[in-house]
C-alpha positions as CSV (number, residue, x, y, z in Angstrom):
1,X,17.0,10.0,-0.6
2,X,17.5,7.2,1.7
3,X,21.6,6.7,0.7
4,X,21.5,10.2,1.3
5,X,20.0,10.0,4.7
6,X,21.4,6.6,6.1
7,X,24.4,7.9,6.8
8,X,22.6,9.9,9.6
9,X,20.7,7.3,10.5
10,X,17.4,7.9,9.0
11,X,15.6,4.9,7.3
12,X,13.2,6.3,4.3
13,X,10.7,3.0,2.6
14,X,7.9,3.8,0.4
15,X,4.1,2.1,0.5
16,X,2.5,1.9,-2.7
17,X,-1.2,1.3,-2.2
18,X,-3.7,0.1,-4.0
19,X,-7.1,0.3,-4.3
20,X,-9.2,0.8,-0.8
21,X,-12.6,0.9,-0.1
22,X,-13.5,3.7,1.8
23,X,-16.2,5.8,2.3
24,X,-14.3,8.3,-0.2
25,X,-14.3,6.0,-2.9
26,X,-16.9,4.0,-2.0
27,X,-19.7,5.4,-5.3
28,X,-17.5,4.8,-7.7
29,X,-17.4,0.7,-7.4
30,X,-20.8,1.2,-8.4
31,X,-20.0,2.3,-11.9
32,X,-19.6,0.4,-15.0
33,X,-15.7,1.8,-14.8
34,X,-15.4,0.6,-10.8
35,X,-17.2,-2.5,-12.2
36,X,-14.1,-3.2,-14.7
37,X,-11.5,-2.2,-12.6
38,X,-12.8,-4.7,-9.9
39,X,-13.3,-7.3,-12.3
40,X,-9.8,-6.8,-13.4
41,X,-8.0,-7.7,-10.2
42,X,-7.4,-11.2,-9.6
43,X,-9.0,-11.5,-6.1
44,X,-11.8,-9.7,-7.7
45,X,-12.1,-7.8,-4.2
46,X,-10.8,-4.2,-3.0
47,X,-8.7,-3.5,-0.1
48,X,-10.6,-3.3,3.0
49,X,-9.9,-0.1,5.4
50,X,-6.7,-0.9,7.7
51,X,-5.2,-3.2,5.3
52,X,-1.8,-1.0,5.6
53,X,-1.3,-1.0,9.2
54,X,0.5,-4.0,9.4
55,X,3.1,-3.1,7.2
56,X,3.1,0.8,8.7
57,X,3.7,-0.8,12.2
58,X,6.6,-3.1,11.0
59,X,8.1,0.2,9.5
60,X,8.1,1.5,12.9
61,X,11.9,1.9,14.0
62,X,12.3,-1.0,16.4
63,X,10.4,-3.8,14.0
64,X,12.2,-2.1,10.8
65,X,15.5,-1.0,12.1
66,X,17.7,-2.6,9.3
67,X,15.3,-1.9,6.1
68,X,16.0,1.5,4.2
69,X,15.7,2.3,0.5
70,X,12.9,-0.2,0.2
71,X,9.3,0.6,-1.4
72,X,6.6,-2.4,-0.5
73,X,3.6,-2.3,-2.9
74,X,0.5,-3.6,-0.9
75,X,-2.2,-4.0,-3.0
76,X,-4.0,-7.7,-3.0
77,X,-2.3,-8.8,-6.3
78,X,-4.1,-5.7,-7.8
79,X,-1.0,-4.6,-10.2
80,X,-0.2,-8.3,-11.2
C-alpha cells in the first residue's frame, strides 16, 4: 500500500502495540494466564495508557514527512 500511495504523496506506517493496561484489560492481569504473560516480558511491567502518543505525534506529517512503508512495533521489549 504505501509504494502504491507515495507516488501521490501519501505516507502509510503501521504501530504494532503491545500489551496496555487499561481499564478494558485491566481483570485479566489478575489471572494465573495475565500472571504468565506478565512474568514473561522482560521488564516484567505492562504498557501504561498514552505510551503510543509519542510515536503517533512524530507520525504526524510535518515530524514524519520522509518515513513511508515503515511499521514501528512499540511494546516495552514485550515480543523479544
Amino acid at each position: 500500500m504505501a509504494r502504491d500511495r507515495a507516488a501521490k504523496g501519501i505516507d502509510m506506517d503501521g504501530l504494532c502495540p503491545g500489551y496496555i493496561r487499561t481499564e478494558l484489560t485491566e481483570q485479566m492481569w489478575d489471572t494465573p494466564y495475565g500472571e504468565n504473560r506478565l512474568g514473561s516480558f522482560p521488564r516484567r511491567r505492562i504498557m501504561r495508557v498514552g505510551a503510543l502518543d509519542p510515536m503517533l505525534l512524530y507520525l504526524c506529517p510535518d515530524a514524519s514527512a520522509e518515513v513511508t512503508g515503515t511499521v514501528f512495533t512499540i511494546d516495552d521489549g514485550q515480543t523479544l
